[in-house]
Backbone as a ProteinNet text record, in pm:
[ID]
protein_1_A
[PRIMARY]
XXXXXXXXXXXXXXXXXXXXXXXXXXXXXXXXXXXXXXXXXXXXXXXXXXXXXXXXXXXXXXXXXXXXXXXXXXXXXXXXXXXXXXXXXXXXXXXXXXXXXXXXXXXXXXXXXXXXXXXXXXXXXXXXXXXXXXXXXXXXXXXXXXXXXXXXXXXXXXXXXXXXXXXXXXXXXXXXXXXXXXXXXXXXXXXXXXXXXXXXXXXXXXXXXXXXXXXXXXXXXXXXXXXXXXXXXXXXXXXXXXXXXXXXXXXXXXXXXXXXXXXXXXXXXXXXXXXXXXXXXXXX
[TERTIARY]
7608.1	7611.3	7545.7	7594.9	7552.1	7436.9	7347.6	7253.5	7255.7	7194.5	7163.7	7037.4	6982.7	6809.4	6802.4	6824.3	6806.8	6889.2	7025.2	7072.5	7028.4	7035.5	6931.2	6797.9	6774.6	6652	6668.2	6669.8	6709.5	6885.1	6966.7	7073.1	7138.1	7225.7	7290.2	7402	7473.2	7625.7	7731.8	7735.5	7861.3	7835.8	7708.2	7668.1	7671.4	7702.8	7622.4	7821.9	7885.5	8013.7	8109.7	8045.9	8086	8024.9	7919.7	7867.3	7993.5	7989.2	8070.4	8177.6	8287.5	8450.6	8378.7	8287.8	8336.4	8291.4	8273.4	8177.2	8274.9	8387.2	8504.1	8650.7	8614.9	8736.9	8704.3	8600.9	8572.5	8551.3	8593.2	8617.3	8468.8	8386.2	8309.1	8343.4	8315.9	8331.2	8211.9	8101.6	7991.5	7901.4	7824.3	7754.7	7645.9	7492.1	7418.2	7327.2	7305.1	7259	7158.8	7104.8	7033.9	6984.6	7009.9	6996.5	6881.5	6761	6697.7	6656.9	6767.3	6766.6	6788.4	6751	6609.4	6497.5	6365	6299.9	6191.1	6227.3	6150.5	6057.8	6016.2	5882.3	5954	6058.8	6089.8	6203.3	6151.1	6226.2	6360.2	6405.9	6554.8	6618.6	6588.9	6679.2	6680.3	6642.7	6648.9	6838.2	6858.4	6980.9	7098.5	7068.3	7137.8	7253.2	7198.8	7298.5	7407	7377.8	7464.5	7573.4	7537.5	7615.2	7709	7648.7	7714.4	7856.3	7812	7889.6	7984.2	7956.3	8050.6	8140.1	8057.5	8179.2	8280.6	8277.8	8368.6	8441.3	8415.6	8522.6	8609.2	8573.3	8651.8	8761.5	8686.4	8754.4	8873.1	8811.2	8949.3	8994.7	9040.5	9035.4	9134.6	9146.3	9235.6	9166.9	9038.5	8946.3	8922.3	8892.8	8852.2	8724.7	8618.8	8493.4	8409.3	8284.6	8213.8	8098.2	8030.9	7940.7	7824.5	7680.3	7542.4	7470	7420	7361.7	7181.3	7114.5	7031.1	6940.2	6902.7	6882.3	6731.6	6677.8	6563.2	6443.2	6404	6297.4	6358.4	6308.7	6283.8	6222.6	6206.5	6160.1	6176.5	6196.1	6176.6	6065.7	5954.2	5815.3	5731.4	5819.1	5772.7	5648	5672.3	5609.5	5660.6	5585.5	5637	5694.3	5703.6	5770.7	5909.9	5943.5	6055.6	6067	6209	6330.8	6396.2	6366.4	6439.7	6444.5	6489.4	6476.7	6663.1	6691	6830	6934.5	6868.6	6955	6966.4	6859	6903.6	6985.1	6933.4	7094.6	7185.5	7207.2	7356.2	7428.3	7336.4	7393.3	7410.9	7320.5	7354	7463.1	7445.3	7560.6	7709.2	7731.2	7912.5	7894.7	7771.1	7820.8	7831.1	7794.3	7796.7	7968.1	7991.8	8154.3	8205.9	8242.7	8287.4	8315.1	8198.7	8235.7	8301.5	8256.4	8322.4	8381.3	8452.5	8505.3	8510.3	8613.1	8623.3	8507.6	8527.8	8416	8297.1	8242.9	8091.5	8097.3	8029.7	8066.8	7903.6	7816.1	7644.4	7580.1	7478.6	7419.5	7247.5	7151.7	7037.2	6911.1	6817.7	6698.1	6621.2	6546.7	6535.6	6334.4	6264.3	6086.6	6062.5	5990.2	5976.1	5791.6	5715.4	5560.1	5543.1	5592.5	5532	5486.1	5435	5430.7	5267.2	5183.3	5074.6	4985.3	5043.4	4966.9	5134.9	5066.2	5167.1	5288.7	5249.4	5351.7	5511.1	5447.5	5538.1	5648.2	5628.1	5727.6	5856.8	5802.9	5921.8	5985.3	5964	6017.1	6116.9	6018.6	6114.4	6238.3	6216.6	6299.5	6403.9	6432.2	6483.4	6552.9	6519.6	6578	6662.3	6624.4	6705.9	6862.6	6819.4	6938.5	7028.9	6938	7068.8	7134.5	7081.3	7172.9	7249.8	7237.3	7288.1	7397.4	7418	7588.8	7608.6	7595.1	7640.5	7712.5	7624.3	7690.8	7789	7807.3	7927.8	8042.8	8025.2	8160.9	8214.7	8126.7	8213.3	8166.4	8048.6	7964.4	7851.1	7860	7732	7560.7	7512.5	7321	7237.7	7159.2	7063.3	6911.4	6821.9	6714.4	6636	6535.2	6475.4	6308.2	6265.6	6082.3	6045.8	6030.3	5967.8	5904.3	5774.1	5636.9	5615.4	5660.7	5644.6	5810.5	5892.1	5985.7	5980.6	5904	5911.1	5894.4	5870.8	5900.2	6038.1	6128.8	6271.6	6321.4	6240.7	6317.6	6343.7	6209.1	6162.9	6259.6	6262.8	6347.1	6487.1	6529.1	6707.1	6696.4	6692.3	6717.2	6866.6	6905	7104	7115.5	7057.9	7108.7	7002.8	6955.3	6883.6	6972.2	7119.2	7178.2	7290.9	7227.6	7349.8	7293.1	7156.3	7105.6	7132.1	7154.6	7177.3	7001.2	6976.2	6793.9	6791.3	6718.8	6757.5	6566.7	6542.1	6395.9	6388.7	6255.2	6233.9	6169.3	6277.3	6220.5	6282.3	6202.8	6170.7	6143.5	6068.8	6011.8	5824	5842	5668.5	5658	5791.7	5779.8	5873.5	5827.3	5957.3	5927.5	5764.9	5668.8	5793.6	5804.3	5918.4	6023	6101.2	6180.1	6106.1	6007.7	5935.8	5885.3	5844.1	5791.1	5913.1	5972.9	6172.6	6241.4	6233.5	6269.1	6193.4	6092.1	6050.8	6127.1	6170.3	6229.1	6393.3	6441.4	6573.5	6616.2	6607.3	6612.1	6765.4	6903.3	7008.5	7090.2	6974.4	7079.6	7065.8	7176	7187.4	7075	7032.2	6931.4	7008.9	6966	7014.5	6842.6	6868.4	6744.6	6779.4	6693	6642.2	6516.8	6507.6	6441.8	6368.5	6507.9	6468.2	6463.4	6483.1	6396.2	6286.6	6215.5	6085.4	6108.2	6242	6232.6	6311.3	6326.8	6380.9	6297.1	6241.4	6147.7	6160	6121.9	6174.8	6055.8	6084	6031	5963.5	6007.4	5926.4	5873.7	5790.8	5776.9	5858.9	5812.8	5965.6	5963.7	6095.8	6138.5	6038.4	6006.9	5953.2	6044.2	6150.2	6294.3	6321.7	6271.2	6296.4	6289.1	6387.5	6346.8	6215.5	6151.7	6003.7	5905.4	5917.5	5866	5869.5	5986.7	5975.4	5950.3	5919.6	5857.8	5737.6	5677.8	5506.2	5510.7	5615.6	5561	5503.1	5382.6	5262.8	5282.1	5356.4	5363.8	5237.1	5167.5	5068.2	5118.2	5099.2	5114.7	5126	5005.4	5042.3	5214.1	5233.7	5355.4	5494.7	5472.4	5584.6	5556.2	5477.3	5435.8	5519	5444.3	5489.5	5662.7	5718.2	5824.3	5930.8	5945.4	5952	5976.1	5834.1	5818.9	5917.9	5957.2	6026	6179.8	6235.4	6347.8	6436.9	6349.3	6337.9	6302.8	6287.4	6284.2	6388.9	6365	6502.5	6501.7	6533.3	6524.8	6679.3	6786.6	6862.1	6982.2	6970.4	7066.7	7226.4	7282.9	7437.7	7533.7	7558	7528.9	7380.9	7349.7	7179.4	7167.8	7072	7026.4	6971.4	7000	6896.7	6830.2	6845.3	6768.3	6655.9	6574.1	6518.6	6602	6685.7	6797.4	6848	6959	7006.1	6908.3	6829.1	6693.3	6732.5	6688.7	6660.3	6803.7	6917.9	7038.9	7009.7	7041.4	7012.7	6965.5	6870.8	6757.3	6811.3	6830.7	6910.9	7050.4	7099.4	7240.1	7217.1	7120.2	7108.5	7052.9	6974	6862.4	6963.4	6961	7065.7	7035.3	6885.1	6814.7	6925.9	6973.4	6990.3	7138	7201.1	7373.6	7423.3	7319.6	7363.3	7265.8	7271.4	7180.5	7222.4	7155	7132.2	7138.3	7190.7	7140.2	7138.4	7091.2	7041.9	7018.2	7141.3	7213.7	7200.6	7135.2	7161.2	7220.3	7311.2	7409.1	7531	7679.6	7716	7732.2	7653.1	7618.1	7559.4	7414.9	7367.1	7438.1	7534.7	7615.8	7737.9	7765.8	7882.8	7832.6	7701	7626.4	7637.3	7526.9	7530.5	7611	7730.3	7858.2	7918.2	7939.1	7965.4	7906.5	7758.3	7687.4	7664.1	7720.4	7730.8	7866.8	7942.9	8083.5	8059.5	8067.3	7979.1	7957.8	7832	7722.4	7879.9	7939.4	8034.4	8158.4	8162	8270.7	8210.4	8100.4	8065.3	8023.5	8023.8	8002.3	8145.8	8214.8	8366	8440.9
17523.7	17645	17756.5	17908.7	18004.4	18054.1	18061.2	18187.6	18290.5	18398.4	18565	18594.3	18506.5	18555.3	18664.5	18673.2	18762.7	18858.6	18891	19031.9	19118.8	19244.7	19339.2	19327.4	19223	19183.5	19120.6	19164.2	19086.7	19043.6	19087.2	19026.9	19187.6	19286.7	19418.1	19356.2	19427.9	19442.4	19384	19424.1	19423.4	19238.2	19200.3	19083.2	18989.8	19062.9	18950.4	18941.7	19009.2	18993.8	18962.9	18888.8	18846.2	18684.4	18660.6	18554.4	18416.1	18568.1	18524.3	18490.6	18594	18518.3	18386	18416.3	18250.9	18153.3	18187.4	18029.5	18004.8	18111.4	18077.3	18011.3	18086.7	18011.6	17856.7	17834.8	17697.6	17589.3	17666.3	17509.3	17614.5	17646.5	17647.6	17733.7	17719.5	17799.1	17831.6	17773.7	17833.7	17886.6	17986.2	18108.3	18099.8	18088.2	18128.8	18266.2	18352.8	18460.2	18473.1	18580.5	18619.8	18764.9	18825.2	18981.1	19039.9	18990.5	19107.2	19051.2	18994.1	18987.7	19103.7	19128.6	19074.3	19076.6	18966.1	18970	19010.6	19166.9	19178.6	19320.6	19339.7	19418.3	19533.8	19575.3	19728.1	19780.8	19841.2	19847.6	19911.7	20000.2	20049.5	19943.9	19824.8	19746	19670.5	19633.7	19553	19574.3	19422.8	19407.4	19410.4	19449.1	19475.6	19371.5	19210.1	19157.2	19114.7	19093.6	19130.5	19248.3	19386.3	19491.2	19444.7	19400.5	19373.5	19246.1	19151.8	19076.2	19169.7	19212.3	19303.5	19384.6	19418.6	19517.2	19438.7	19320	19238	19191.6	19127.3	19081.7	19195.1	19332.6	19395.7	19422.7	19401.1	19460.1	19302.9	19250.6	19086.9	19038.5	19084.4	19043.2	18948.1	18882.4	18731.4	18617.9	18665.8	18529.6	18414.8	18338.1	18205	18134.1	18196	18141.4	18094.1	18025.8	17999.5	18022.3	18128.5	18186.3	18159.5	18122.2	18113.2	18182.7	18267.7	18358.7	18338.6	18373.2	18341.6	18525	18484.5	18594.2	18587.4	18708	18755.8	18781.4	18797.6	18859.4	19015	19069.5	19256.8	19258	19228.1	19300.3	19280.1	19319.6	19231.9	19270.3	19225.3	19283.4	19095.3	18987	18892.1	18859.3	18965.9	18941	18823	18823.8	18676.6	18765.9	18896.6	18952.8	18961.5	18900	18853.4	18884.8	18932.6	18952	18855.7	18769.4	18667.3	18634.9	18745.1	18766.7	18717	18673.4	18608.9	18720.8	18862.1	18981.5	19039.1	19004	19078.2	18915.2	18840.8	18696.5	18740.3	18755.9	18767.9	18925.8	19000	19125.1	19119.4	19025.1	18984	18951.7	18841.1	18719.9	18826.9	18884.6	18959.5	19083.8	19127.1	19229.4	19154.8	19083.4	18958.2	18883.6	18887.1	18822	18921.6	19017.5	19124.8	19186.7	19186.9	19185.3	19115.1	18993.4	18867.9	18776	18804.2	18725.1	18586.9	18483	18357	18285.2	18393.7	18333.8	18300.5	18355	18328.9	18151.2	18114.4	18009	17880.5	18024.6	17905.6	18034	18062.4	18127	18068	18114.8	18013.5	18110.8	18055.6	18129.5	18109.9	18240.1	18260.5	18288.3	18184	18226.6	18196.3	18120.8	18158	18070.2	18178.5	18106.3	18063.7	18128.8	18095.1	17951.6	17933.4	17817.3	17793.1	17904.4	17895.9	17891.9	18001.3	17959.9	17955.7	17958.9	17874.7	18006.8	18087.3	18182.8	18196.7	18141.3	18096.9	18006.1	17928	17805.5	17915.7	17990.6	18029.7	18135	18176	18293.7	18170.7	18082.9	17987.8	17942.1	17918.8	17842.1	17963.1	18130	18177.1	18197.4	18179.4	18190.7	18053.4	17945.8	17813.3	17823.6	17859.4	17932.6	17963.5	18119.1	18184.4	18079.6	17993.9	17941.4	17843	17768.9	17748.8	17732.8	17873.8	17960.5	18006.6	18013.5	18003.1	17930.4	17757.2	17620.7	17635.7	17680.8	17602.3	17690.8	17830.3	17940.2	17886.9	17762.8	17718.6	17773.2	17834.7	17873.2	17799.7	17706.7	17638.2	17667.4	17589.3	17698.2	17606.3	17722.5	17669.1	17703.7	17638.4	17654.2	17673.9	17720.1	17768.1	17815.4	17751.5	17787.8	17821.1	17668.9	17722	17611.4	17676.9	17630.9	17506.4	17529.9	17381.1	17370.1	17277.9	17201.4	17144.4	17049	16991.9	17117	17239.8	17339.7	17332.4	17360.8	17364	17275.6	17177.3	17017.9	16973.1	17024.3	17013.6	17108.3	17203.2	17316	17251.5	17199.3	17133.1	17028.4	16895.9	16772.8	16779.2	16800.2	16761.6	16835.3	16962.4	17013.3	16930.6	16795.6	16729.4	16775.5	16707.3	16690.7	16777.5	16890.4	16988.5	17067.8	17093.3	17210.9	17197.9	17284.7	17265.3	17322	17230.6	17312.4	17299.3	17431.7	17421.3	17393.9	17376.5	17324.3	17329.1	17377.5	17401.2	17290.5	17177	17042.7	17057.6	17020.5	17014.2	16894.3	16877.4	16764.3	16774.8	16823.7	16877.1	16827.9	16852.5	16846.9	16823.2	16735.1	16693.2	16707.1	16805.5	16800.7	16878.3	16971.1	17045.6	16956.9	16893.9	16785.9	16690.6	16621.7	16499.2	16623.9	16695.7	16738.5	16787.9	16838.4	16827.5	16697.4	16622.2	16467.5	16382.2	16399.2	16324.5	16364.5	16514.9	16548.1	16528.4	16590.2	16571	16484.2	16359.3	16287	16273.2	16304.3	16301.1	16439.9	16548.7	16661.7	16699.2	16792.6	16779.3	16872	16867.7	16879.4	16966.6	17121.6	17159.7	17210.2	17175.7	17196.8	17330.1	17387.2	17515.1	17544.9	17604.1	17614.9	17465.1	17423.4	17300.6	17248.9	17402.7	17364.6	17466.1	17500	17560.3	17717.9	17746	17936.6	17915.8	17805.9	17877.2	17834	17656.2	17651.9	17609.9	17679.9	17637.7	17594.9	17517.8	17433.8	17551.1	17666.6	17810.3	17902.8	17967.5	18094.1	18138.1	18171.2	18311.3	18444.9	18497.3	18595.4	18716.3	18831	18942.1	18937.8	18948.3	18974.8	18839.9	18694.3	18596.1	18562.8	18492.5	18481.1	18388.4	18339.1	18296.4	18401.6	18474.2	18625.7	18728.8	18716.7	18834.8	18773	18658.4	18587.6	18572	18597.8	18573.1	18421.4	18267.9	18181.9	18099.7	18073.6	17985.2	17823.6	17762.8	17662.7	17597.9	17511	17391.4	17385.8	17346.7	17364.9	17202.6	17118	16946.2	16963.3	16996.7	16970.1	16998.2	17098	17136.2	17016.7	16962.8	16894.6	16776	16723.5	16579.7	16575.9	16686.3	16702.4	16715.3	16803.3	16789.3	16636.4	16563.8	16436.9	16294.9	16370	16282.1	16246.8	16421.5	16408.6	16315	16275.1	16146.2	15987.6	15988.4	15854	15790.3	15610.9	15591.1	15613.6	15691	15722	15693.4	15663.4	15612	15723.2	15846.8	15906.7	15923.4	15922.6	15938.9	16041.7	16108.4	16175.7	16232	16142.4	16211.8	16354.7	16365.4	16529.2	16566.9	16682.3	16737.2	16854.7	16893.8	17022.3	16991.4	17084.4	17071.7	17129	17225.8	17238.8	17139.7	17071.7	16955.2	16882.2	16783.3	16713.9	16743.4	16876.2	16906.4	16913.1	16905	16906.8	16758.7	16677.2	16498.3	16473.9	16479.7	16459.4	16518.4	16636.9	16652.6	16581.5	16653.6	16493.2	16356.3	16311.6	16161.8	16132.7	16285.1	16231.8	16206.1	16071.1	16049.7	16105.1	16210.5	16278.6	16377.8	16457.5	16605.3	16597.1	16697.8	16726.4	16778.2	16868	16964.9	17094.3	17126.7	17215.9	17359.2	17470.6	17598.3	17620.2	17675.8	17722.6	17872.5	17903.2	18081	18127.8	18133.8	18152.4	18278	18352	18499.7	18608	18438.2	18530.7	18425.4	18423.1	18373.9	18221.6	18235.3	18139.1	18042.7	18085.7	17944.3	17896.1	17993.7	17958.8	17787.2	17829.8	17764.1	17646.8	17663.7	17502.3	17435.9	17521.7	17410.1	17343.6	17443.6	17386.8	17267.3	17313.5	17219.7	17089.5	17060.4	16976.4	16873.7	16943.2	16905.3	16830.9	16880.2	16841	16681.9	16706	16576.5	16468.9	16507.4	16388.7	16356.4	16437	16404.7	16334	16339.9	16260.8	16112.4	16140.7	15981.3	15866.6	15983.7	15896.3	15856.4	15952.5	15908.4	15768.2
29644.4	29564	29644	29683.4	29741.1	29658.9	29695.8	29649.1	29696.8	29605	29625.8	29636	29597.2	29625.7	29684.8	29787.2	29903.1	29955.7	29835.3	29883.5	29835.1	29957.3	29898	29985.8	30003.2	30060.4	30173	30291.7	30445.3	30407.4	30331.3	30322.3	30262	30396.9	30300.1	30303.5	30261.3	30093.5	30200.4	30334.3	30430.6	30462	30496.3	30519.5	30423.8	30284.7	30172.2	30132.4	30139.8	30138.6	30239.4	30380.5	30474.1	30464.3	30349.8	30299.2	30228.9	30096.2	29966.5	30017.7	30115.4	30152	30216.9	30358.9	30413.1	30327.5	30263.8	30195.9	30079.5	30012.1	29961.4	30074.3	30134.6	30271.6	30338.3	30325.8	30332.2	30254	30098.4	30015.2	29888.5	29906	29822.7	29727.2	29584.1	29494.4	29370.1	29387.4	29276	29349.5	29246.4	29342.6	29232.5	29215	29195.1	29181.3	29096.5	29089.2	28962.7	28960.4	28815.8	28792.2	28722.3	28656.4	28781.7	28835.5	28839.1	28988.8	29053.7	29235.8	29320	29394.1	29472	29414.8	29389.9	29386.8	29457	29547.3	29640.3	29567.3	29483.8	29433.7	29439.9	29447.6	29471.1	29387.5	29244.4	29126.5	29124.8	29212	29277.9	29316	29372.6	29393.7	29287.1	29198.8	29040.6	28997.8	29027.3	28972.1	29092.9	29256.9	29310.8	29357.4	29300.7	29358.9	29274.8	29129.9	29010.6	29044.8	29089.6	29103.9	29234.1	29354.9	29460.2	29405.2	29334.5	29332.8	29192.2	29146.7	28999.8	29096.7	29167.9	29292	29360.4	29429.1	29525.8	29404.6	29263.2	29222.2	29096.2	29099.3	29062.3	29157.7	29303.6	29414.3	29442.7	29394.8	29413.3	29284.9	29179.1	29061.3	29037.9	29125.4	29130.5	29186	29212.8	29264	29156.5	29191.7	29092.3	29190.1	29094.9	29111.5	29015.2	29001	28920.5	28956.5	28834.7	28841.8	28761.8	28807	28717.4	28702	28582.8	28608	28530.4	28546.8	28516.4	28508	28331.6	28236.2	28213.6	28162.9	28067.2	28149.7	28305.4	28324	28350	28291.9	28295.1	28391.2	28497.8	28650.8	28776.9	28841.3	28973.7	29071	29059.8	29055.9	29104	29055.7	28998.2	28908.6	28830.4	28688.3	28575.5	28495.3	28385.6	28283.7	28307.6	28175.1	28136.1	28002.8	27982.9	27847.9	27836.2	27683.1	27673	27605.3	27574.3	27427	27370	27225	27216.2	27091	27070.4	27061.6	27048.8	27046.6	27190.6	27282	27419.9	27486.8	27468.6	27513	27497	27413.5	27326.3	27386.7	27374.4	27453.8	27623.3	27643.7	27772.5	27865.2	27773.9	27768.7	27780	27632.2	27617.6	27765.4	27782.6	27893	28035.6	28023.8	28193.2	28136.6	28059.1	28044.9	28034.4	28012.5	28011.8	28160.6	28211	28389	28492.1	28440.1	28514.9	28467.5	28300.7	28250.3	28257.1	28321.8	28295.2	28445.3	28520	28625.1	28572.5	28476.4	28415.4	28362.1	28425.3	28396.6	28325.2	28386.8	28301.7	28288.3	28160.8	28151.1	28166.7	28227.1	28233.8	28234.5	28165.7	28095.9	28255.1	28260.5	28373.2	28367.6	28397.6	28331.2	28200.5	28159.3	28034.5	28051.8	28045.4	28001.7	27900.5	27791.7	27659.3	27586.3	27506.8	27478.4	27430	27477.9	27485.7	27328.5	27226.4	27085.5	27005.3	26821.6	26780.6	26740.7	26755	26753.4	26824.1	26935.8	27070	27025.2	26938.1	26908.1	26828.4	26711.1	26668.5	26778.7	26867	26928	27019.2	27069.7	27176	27093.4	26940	26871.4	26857.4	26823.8	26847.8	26991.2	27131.4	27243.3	27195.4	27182.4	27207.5	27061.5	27012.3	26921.1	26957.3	27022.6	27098.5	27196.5	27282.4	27394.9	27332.8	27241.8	27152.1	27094.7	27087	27045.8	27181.7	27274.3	27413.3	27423.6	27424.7	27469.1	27364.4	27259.7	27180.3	27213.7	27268.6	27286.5	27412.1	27465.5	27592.8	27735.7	27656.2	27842.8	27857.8	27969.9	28014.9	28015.6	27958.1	27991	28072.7	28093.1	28221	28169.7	28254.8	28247.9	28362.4	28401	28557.1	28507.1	28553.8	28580.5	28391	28335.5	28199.3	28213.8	28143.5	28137.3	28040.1	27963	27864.7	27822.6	27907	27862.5	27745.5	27678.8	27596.7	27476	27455.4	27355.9	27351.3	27402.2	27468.6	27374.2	27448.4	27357.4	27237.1	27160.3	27039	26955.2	27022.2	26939	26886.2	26975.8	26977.4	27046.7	27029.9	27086.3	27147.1	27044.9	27047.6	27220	27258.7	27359.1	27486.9	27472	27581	27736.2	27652.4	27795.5	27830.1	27776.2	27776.3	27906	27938.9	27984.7	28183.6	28238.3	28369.5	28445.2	28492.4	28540.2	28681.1	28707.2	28853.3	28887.3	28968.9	29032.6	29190	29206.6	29336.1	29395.3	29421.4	29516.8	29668.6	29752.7	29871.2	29964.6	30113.5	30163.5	30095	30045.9	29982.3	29836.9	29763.5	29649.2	29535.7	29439.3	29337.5	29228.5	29174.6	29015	28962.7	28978.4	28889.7	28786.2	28856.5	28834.7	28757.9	28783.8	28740.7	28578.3	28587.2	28440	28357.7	28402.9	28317.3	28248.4	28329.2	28322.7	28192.4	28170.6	28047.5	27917.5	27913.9	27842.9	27830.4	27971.3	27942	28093.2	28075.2	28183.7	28218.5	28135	28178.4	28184.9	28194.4	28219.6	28360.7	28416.5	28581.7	28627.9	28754.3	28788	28943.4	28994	29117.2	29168.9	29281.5	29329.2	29453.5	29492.7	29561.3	29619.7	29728.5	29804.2	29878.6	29919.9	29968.2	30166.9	30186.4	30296.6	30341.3	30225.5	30211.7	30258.3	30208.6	30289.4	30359.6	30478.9	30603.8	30724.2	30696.5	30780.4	30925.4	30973.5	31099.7	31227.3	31325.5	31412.5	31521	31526.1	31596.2	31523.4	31589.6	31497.8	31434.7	31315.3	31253.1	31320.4	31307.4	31324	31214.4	31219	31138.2	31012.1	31036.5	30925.8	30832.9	30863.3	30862	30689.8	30645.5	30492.7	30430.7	30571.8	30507.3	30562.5	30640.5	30650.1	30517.1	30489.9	30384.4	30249.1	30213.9	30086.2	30114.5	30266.8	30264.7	30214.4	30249.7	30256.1	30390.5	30312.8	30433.1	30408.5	30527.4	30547.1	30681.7	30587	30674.4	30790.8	30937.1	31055.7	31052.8	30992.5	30985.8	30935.2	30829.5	30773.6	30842	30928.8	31038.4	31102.6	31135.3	31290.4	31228.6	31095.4	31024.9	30997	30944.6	30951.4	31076	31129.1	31291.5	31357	31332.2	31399.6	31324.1	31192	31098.3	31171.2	31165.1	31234	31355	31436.2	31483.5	31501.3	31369.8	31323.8	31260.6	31259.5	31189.3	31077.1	30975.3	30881.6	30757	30864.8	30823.3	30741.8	30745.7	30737.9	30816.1	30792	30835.2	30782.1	30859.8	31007.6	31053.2	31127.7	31120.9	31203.2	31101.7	31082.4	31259.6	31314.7	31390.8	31365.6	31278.5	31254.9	31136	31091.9	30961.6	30910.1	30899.4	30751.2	30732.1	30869.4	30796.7	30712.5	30802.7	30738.2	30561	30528.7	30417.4	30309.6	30378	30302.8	30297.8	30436.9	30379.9	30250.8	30252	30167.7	30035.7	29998.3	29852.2	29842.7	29930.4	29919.8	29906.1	29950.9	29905.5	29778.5	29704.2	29652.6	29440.2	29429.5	29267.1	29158.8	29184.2	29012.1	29097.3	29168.5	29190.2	29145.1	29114.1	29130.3	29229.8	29284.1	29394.5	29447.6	29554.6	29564	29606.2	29569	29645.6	29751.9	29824.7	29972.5	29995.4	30078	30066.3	30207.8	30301.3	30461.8	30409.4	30540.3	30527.5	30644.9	30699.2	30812.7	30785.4	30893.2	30850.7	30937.7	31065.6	31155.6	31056.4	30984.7	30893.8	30820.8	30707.2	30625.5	30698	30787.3	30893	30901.1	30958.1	30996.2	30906.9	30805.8	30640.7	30579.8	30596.2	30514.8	30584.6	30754.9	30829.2	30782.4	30796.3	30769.6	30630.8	30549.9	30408.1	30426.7	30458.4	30468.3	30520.3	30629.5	30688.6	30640.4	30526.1	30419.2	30370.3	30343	30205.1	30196.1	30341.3	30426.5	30454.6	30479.4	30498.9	30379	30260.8	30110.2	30073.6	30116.2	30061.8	30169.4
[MASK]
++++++++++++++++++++++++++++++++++++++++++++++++++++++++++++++++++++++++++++++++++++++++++++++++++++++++++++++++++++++++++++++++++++++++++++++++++++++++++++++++++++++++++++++++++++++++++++++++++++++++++++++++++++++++++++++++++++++++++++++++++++++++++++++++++++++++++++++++++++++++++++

């Protein structure tokens, strides 16, 4: 699945649509996004990759894609502040189909802290409503970075295994996932940011997408990782890179469905896909 994280942000409009065709010309067709990308602190760009992609498929209006969008933080600041009232969903929701009609294909709650006193339950129990009448008009829902799952749960059982959740597992990490799972242990699971940014075996680049997120990766953990890559570890086609590494590893892994990736030229895009192709050839 393509991500947008990052158009707008180390990723402009000519590049981020030299993204979207190849990665449609090579077989792929779901794209990951959410209302208020880039998350890069700078309120003019709020929303830019929603608009970028509203632009290419007015501009192709015969494409057939599938699209996730992921709703309700008001900023891109990375603040926790969020509308996720059942009247801004819902208004959400008809103006995001309205744009992209049958491409819309998952709508997914995007933050949600709450949970904290008892007030919280009925407001959550109103968001889970709304998604609710989502799932039943025939559009998929999602879930992404909420603080107490089991509120979620409680609200609507029936939708255990309806919900699509995406989680940020890695070679570092799988809590995300593991605290989802008690709750809804058979709904699909896509994971992201799974090779930590963009981690790579040299320095980064200034421009680099773990440069411009300011993530700090342990120097043991490069080293330990790095040193992994050459072991028998038993993958096929074995990995030489840490991206591959890190595609292995979600491709093999049976909680996931599938993962994110977030290439912000079209050289990485090529590899990955290349490389995936690969895993997928050798399962078949």
């Amino acid at each position: 699945m393509l991500g947008t994280a990052l158009w707008g942000w180390g990723v402009n409009r000519n590049d981020a649509y030299e993204l979207l065709e190849n990665f449609f010309e090579n077989g792929g067709a779901s794209i990951d996004t959410a209302t208020n990308y880039p998350i890069n602190k700078c309120n003019q760009d709020f929303g830019t990759a929603i608009k970028w992609l509203e632009d290419w498929k007015a501009s192709n209006p015969n494409s057939k894609f599938s699209l996730i969008i992921k709703i309700g933080s008001i900023d891109n600041m990375g603040s926790a502040e969020i509308d996720l009232s059942a009247k801004n969903i819902i208004a959400t929701k008809n103006r995001l189909r309205d744009k992209f009609e049958d491409s819309l294909s998952c709508i997914s709650i995007h933050w949600d802290n709450r949970g904290g006193d008892m007030n919280d339950s009925c407001l959550i129990d109103e968001t889970v409503e709304a998604m609710s009448k989502i799932e039943a008009s025939g559009i998929a829902i999602g879930i992404s970075g909420i603080k107490f799952p089991e509120l979620y749960y409680k609200s609507n059982p029936a939708l255990a295994d309806k919900w699509m959740i995406q989680v940020k597992e890695n070679f570092s990490t799988c809590l995300a996932r593991d605290t989802y799972q008690d709750f809804f242990p058979r709904a699909k699971y896509l994971a992201y940011g799974i090779n930590l940014g963009g981690l790579k075996t040299e320095s980064p680049e200034s421009d680099s997408s773990i440069e411009l997120r300011k993530i700090s990766i342990p120097l043991s953990l490069i080293e330990k990782i790095s040193n992994y890559i050459n072991l028998d570890h038993g993958f096929d086609p074995r990995p030489a890179t840490l991206n591959e590494l890190a595609l292995a590893i979600s491709h093999n892994n049976p909680s996931l469905s599938g993962a994110i990736i977030g290439p912000r030229n079209k050289k990485q895009l090529m590899n990955t896909l290349d490389y995936w192709g690969r895993l997928e050839q050798h399962v078949n």
